[in-house]
PQR file of N, CA, C, O and H, with PARSE charges and radii, in Angstrom:
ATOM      1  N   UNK A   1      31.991  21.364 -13.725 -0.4000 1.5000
ATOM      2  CA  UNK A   1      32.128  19.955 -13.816 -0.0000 2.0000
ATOM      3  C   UNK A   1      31.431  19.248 -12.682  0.5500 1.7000
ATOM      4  O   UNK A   1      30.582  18.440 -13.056 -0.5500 1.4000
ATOM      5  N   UNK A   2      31.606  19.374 -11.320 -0.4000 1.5000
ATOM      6  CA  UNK A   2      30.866  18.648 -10.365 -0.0000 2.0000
ATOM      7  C   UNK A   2      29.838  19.181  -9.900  0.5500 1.7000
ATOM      8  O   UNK A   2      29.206  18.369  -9.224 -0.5500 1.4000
ATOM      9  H   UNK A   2      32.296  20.031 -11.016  0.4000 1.0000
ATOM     10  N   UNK A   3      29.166  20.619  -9.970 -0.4000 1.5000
ATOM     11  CA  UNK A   3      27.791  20.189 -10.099 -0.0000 2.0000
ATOM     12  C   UNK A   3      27.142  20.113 -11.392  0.5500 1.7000
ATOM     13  O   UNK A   3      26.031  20.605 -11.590 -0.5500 1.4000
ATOM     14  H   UNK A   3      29.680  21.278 -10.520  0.4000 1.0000
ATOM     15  N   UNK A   4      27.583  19.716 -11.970 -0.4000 1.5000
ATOM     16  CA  UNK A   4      26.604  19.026 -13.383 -0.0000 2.0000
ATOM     17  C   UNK A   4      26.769  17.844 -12.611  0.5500 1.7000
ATOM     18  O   UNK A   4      25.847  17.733 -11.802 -0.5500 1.4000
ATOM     19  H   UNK A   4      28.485  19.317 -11.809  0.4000 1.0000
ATOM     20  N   UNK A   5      27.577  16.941 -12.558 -0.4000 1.5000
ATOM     21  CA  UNK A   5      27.550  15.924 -11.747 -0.0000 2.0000
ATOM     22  C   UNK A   5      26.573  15.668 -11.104  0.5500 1.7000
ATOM     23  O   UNK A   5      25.611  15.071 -11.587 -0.5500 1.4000
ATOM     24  H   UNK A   5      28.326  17.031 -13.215  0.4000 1.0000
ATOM     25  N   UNK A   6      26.673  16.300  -9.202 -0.4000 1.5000
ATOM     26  CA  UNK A   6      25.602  16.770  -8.412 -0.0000 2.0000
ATOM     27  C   UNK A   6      24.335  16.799  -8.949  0.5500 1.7000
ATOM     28  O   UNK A   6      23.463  16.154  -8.366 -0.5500 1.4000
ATOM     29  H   UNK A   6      27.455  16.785  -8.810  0.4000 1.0000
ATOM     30  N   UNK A   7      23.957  17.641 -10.303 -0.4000 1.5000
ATOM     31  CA  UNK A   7      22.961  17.906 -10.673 -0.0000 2.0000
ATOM     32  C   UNK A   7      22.277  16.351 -11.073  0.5500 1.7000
ATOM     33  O   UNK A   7      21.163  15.978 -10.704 -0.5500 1.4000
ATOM     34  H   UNK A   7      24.665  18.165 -10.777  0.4000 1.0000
ATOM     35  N   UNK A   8      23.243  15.555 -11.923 -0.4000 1.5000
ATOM     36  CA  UNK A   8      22.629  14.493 -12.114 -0.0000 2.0000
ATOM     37  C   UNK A   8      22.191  13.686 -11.563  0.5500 1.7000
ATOM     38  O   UNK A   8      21.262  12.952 -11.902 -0.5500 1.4000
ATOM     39  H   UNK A   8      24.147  15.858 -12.222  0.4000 1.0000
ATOM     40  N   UNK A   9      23.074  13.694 -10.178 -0.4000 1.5000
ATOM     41  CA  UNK A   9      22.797  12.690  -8.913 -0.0000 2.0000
ATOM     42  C   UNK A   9      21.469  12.883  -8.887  0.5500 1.7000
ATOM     43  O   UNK A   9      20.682  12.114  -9.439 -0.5500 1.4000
ATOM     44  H   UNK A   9      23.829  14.290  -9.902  0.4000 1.0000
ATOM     45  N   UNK A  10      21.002  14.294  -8.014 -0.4000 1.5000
ATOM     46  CA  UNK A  10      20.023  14.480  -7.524 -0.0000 2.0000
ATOM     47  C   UNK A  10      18.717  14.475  -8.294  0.5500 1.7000
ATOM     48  O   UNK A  10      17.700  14.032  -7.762 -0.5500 1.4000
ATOM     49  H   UNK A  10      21.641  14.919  -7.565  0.4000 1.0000
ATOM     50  N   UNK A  11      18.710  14.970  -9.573 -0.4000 1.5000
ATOM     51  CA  UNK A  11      17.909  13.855 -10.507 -0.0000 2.0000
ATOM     52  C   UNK A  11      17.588  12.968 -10.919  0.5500 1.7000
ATOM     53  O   UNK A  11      16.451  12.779 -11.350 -0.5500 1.4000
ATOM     54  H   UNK A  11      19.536  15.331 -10.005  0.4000 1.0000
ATOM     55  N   UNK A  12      18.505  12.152 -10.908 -0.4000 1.5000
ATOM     56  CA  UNK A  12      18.263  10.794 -10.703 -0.0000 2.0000
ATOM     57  C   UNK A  12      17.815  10.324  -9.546  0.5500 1.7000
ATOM     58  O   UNK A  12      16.801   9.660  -9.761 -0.5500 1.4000
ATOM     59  H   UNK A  12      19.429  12.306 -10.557  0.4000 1.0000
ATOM     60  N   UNK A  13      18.087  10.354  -8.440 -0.4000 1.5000
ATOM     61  CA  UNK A  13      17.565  10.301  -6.877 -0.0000 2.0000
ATOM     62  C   UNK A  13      16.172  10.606  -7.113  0.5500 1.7000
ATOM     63  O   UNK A  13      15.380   9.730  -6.766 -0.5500 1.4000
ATOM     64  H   UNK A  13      18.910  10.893  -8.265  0.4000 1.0000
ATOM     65  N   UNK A  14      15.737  11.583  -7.592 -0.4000 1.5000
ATOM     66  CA  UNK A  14      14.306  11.984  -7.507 -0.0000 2.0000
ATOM     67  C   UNK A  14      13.401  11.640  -7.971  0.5500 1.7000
ATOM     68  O   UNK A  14      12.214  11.745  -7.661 -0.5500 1.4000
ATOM     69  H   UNK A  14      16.381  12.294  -7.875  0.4000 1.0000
ATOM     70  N   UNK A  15      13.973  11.132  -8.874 -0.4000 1.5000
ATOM     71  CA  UNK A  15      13.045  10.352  -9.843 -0.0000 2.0000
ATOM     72  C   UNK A  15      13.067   8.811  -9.700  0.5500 1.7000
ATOM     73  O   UNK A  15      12.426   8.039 -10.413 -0.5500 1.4000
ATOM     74  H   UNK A  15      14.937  11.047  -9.126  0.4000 1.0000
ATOM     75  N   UNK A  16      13.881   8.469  -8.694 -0.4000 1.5000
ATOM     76  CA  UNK A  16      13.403   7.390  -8.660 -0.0000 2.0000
ATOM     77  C   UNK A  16      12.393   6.841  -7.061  0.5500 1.7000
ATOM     78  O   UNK A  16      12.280   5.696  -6.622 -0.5500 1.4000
ATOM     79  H   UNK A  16      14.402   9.096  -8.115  0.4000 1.0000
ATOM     80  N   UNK A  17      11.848   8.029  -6.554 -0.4000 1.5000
ATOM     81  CA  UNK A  17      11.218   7.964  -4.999 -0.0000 2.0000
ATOM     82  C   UNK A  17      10.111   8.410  -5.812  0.5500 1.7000
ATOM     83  O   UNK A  17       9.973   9.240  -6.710 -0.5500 1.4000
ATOM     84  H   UNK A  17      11.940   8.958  -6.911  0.4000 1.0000
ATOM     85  N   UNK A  18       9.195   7.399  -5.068 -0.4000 1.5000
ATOM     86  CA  UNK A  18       7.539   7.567  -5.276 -0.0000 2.0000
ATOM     87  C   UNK A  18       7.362   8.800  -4.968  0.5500 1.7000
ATOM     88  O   UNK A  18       8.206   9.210  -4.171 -0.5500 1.4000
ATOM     89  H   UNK A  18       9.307   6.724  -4.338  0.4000 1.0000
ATOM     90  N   UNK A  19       6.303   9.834  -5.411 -0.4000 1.5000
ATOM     91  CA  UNK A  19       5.680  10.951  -5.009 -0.0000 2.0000
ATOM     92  C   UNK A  19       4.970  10.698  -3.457  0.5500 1.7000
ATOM     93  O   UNK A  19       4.238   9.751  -3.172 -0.5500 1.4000
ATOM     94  H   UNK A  19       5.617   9.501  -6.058  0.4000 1.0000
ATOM     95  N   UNK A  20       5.373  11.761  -2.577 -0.4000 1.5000
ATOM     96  CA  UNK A  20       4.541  11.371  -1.060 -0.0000 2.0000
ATOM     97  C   UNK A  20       3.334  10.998  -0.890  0.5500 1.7000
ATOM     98  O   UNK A  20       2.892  10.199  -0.064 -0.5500 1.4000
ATOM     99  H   UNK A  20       5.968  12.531  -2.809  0.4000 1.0000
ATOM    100  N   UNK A  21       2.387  12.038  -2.295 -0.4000 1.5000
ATOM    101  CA  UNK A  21       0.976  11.781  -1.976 -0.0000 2.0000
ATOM    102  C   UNK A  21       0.237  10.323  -2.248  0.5500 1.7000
ATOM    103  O   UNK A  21      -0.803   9.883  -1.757 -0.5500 1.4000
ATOM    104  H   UNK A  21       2.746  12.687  -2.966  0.4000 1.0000
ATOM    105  N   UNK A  22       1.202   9.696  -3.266 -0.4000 1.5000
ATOM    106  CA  UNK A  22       1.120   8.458  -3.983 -0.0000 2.0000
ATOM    107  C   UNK A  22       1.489   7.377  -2.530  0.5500 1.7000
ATOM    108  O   UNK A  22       0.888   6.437  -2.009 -0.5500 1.4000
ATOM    109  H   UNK A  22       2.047  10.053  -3.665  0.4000 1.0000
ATOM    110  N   UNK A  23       2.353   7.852  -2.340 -0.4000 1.5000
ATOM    111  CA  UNK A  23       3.103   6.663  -1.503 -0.0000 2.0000
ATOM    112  C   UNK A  23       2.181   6.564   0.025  0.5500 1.7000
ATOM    113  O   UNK A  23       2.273   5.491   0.621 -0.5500 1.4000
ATOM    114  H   UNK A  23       2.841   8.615  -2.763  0.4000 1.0000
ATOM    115  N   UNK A  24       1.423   7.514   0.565 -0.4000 1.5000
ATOM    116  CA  UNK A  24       1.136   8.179   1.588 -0.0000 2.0000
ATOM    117  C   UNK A  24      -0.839   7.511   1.329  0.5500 1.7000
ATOM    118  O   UNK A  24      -1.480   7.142   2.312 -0.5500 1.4000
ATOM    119  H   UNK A  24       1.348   8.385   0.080  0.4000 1.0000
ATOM    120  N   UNK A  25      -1.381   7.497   0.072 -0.4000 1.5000
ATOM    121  CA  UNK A  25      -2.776   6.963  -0.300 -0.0000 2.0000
ATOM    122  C   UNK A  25      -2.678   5.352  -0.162  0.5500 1.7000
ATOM    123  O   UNK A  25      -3.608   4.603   0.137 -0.5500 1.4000
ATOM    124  H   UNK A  25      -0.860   7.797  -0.727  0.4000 1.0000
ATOM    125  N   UNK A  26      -1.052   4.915  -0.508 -0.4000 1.5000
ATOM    126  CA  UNK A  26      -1.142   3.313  -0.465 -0.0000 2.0000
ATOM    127  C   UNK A  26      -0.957   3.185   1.140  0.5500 1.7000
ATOM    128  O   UNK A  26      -1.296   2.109   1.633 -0.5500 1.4000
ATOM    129  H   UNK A  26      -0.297   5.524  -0.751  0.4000 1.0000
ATOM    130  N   UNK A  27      -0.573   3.945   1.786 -0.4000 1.5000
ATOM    131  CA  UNK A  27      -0.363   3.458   3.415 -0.0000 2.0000
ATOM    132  C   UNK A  27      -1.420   3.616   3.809  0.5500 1.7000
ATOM    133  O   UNK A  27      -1.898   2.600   4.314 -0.5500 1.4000
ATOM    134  H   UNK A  27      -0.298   4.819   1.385  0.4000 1.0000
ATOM    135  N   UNK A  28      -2.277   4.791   3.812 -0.4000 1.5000
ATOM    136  CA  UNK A  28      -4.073   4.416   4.078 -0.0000 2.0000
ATOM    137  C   UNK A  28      -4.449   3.528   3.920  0.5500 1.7000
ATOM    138  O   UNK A  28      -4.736   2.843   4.902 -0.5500 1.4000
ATOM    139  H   UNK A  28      -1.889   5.616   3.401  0.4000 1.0000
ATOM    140  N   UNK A  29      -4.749   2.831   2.081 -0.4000 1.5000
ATOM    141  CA  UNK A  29      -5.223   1.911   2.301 -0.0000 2.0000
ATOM    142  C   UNK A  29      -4.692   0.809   2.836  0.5500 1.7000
ATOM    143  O   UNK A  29      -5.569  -0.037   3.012 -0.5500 1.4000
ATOM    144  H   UNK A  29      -4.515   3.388   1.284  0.4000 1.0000
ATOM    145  N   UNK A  30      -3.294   0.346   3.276 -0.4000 1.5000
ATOM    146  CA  UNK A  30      -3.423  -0.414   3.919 -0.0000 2.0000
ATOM    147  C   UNK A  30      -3.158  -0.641   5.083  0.5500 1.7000
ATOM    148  O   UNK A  30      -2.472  -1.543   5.565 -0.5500 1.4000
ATOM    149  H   UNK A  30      -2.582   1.033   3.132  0.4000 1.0000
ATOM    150  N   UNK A  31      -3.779   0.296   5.625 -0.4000 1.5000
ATOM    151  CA  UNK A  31      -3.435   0.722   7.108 -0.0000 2.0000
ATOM    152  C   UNK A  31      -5.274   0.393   7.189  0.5500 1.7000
ATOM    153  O   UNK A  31      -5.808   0.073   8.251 -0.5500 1.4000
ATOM    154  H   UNK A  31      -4.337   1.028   5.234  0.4000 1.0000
ATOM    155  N   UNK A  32      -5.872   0.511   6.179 -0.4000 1.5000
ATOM    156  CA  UNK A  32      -7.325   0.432   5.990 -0.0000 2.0000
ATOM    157  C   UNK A  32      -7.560  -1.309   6.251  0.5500 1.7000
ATOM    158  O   UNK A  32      -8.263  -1.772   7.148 -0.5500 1.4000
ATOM    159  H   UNK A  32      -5.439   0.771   5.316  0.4000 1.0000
ATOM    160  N   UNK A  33      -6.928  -1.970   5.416 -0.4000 1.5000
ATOM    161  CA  UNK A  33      -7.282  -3.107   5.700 -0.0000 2.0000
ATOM    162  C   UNK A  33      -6.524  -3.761   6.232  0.5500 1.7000
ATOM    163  O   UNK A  33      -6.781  -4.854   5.728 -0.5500 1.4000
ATOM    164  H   UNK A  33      -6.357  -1.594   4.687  0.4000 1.0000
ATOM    165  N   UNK A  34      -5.707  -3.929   6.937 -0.4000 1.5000
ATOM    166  CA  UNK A  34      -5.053  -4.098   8.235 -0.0000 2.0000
ATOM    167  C   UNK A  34      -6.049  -4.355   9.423  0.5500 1.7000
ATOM    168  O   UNK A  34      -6.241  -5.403  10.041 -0.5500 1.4000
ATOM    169  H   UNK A  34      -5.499  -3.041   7.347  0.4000 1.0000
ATOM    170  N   UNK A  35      -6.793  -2.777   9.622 -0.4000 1.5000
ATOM    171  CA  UNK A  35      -7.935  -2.569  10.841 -0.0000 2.0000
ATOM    172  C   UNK A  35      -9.083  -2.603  10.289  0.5500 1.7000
ATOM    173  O   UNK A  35      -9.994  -1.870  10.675 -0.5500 1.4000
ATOM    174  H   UNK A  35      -6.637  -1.926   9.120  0.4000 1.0000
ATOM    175  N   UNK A  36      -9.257  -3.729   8.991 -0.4000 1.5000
ATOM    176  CA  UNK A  36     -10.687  -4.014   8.717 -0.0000 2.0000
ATOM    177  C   UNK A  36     -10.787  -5.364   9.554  0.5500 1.7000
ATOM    178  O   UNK A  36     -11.740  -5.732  10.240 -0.5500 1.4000
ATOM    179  H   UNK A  36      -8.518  -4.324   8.678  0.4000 1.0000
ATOM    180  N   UNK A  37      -9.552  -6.027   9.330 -0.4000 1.5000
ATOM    181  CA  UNK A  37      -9.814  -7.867  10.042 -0.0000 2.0000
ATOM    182  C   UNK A  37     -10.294  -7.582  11.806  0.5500 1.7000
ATOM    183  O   UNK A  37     -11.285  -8.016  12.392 -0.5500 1.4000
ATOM    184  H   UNK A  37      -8.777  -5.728   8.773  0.4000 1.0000
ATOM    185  N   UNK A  38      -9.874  -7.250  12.002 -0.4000 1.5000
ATOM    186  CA  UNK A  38     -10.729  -7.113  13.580 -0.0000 2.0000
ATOM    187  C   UNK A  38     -11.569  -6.719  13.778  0.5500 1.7000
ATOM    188  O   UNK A  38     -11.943  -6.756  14.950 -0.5500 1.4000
ATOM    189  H   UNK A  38      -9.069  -6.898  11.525  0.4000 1.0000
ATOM    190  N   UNK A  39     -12.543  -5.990  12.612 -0.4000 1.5000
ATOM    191  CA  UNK A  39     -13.544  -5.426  12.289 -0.0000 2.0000
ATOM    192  C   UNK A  39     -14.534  -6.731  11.929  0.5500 1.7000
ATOM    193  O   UNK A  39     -15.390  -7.267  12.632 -0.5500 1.4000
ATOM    194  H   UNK A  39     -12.240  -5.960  11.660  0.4000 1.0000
ATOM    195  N   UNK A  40     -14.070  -7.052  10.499 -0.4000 1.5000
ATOM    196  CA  UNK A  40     -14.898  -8.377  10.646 -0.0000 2.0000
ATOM    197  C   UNK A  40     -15.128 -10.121  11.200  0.5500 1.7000
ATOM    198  O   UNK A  40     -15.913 -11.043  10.980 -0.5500 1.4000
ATOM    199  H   UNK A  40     -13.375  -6.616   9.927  0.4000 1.0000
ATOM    200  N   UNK A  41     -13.752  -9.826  12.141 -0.4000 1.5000
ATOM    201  CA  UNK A  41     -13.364 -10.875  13.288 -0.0000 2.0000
ATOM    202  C   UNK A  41     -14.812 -10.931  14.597  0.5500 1.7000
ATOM    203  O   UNK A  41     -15.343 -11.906  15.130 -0.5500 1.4000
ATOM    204  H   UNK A  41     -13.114  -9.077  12.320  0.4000 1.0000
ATOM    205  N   UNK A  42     -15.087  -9.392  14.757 -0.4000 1.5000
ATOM    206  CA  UNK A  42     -15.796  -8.886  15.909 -0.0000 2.0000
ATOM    207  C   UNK A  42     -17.651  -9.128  15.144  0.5500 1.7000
ATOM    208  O   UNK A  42     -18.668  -9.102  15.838 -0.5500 1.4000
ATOM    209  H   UNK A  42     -14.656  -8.600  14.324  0.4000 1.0000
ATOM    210  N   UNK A  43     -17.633  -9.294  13.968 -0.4000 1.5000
ATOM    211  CA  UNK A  43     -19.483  -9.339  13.560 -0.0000 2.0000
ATOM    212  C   UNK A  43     -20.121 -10.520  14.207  0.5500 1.7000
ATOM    213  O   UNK A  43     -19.538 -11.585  14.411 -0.5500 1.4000
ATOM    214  H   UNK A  43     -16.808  -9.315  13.405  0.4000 1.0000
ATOM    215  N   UNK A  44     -21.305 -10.270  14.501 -0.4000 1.5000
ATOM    216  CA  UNK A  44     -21.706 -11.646  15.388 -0.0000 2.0000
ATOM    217  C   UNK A  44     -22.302 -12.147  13.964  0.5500 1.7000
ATOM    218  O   UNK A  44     -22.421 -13.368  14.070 -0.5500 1.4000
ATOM    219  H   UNK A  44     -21.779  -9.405  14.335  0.4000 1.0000
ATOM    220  N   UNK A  45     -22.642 -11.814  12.937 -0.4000 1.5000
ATOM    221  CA  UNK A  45     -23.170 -12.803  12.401 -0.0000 2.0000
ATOM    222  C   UNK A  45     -21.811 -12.556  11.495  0.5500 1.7000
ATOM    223  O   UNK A  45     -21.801 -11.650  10.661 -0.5500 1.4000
ATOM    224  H   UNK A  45     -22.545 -10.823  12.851  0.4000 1.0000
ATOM    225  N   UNK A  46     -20.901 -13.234  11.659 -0.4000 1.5000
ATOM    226  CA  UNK A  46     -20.059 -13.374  10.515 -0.0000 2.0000
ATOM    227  C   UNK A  46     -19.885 -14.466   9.912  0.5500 1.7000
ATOM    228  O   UNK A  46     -20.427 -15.433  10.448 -0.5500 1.4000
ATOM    229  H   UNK A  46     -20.909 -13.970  12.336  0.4000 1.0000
ATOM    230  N   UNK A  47     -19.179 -14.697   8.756 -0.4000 1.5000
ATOM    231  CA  UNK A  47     -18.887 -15.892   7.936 -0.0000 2.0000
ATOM    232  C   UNK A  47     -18.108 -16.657   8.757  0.5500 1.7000
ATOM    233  O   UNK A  47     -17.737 -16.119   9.800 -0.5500 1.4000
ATOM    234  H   UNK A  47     -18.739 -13.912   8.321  0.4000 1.0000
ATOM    235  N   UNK A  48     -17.739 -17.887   8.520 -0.4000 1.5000
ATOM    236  CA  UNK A  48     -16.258 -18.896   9.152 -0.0000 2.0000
ATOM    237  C   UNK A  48     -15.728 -17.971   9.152  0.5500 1.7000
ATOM    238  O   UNK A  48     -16.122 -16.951   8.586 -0.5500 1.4000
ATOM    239  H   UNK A  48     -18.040 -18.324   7.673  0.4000 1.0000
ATOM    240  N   UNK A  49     -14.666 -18.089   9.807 -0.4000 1.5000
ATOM    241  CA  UNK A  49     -13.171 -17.885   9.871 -0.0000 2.0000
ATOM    242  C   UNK A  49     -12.521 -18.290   8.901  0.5500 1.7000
ATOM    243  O   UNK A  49     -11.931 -17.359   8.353 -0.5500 1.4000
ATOM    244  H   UNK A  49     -14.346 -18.917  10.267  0.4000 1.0000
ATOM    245  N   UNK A  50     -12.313 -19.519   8.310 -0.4000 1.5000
ATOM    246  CA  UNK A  50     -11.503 -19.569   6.678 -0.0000 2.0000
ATOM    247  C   UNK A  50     -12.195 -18.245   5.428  0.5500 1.7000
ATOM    248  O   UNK A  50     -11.475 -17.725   4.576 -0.5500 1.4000
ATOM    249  H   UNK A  50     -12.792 -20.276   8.755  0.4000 1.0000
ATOM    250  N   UNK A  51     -13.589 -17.941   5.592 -0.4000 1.5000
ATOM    251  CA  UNK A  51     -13.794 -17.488   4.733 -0.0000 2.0000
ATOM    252  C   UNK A  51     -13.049 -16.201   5.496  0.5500 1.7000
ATOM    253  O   UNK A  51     -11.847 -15.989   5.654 -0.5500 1.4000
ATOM    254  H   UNK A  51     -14.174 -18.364   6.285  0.4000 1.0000
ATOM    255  N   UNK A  52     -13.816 -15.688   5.768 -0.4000 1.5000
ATOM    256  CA  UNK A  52     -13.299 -14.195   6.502 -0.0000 2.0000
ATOM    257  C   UNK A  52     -11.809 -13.961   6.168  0.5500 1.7000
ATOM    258  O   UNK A  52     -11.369 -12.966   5.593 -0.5500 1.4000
ATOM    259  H   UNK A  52     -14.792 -15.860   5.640  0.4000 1.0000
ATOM    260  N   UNK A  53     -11.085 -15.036   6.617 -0.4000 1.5000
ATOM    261  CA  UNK A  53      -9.702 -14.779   6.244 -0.0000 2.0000
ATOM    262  C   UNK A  53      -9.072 -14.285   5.039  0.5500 1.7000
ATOM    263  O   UNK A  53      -8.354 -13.312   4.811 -0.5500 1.4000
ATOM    264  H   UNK A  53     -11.443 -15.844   7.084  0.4000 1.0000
ATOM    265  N   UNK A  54      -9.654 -15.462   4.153 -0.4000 1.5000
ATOM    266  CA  UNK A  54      -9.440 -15.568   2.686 -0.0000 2.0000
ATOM    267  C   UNK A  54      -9.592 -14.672   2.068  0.5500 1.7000
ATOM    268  O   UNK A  54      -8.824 -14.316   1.175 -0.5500 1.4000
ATOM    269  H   UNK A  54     -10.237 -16.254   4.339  0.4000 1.0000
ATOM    270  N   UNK A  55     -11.086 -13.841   2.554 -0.4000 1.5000
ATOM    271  CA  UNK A  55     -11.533 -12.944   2.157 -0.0000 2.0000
ATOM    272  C   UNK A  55     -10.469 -11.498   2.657  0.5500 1.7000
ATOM    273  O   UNK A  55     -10.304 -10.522   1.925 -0.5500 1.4000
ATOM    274  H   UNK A  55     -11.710 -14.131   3.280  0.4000 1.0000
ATOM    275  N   UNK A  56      -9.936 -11.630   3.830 -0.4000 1.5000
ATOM    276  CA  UNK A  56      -9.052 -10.689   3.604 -0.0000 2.0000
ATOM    277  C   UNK A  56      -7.567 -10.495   3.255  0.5500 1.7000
ATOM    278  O   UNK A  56      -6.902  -9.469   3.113 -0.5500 1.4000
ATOM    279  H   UNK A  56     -10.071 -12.423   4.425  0.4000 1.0000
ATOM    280  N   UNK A  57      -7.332 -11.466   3.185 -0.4000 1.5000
ATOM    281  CA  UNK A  57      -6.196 -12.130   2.366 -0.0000 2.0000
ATOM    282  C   UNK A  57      -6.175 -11.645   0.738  0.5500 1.7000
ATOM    283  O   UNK A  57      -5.340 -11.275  -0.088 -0.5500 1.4000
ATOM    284  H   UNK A  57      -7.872 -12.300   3.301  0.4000 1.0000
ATOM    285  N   UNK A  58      -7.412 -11.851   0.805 -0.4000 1.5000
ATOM    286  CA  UNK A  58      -7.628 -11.263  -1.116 -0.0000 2.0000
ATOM    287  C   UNK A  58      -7.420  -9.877  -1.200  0.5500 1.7000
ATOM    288  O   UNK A  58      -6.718  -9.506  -2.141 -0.5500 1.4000
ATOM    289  H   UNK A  58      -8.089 -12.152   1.476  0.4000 1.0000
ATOM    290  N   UNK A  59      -8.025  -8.717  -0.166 -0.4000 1.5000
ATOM    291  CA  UNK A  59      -8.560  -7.150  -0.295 -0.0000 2.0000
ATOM    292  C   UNK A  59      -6.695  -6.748   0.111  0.5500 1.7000
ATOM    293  O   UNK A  59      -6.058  -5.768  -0.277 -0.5500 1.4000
ATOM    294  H   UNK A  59      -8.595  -9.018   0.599  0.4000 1.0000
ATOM    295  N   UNK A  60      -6.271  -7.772   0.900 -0.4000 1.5000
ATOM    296  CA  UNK A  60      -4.671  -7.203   1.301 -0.0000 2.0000
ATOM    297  C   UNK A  60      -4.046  -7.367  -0.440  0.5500 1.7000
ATOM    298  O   UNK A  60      -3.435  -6.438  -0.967 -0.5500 1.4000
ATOM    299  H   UNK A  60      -6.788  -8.568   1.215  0.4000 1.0000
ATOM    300  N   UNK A  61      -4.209  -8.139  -0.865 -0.4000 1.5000
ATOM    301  CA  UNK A  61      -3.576  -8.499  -2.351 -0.0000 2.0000
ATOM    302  C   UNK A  61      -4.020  -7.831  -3.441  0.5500 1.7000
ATOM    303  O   UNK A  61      -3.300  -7.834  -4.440 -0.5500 1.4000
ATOM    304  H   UNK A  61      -4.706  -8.894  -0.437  0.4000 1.0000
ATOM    305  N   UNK A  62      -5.185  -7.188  -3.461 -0.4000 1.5000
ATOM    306  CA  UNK A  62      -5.427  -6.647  -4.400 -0.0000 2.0000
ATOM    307  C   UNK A  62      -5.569  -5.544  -4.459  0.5500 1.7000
ATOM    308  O   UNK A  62      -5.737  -4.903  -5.496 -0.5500 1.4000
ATOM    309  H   UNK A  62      -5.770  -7.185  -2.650  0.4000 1.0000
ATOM    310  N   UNK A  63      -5.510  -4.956  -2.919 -0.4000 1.5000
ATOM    311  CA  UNK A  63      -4.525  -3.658  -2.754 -0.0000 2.0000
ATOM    312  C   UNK A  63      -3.383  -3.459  -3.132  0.5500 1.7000
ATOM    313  O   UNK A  63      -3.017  -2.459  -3.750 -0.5500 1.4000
ATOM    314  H   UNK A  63      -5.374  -5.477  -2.077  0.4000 1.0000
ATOM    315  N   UNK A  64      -2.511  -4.637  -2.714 -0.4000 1.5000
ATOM    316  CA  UNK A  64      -1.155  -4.244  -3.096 -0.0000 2.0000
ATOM    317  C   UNK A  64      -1.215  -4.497  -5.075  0.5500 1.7000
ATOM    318  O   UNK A  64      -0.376  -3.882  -5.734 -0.5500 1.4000
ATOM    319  H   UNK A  64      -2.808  -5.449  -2.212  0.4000 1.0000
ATOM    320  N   UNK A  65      -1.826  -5.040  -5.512 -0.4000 1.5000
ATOM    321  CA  UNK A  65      -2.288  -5.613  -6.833 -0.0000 2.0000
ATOM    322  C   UNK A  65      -2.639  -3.982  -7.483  0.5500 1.7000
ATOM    323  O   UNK A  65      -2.044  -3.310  -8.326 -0.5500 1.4000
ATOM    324  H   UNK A  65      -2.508  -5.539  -4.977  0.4000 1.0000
ATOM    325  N   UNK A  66      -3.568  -3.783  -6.874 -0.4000 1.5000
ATOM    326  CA  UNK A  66      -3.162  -2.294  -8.071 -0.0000 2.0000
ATOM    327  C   UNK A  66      -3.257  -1.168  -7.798  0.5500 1.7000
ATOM    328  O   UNK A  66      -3.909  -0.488  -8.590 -0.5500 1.4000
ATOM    329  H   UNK A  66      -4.051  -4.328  -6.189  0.4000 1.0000
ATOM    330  N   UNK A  67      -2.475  -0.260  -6.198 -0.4000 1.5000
ATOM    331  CA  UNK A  67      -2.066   0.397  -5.860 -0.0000 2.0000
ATOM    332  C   UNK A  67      -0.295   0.380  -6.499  0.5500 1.7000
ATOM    333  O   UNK A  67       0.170   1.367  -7.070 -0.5500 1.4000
ATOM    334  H   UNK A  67      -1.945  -0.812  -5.554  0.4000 1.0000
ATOM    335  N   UNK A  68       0.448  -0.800  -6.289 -0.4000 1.5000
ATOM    336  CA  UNK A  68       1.688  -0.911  -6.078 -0.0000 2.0000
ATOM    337  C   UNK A  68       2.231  -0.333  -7.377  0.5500 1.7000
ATOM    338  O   UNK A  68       3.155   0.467  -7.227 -0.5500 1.4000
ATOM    339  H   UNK A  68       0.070  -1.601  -5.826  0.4000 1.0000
ATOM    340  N   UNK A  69       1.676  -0.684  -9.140 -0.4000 1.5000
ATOM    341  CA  UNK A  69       1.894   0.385 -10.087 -0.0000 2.0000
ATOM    342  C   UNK A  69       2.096   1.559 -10.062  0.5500 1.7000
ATOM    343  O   UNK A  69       2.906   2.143 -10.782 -0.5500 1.4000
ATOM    344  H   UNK A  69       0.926  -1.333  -9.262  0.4000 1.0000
ATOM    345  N   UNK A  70       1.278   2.136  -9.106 -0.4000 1.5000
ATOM    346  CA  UNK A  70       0.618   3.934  -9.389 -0.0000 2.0000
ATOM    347  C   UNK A  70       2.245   4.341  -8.350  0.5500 1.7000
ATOM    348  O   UNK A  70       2.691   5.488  -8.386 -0.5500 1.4000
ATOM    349  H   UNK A  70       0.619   1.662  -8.521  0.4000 1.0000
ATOM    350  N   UNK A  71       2.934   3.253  -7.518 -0.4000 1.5000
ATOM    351  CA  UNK A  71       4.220   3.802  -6.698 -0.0000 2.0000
ATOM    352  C   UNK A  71       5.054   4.229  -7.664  0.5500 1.7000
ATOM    353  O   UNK A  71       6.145   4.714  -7.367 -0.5500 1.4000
ATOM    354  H   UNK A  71       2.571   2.321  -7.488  0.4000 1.0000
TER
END
């Protein structure tokens, strides 16, 4: 009786945590673009600053935009 129980818990538990390798590719990338903005903060010929921003404002969003499914 209680580990069938147990058993269910922990199946259920498991299935509901992202896979590491999954969860572990979305922290790259945004560990990626995180340490891109100081990257293109530092170009001497860079765009404004509104653009630049915007522009990474978008790559943060559309990371999370269609990485955050595949969690």
């Amino acid at each position: 009786g209680s580990s069938a129980s147990s058993d269910l818990v922990s199946t259920t538990q498991a299935q509901t945590q992202p896979p590491a390798l999954r969860l572990a590719l979305f922290n790259i990338a945004e560990a990626w673009i995180f340490a891109f903005l100081p990257l293109m903060l530092t170009d001497k010929k860079r765009l404004p600053l509104p653009v630049v921003f915007f522009t990474w404002i978008g790559g943060l969003g559309l990371t999370n935009a269609f990485l955050s499914p595949y969690l």
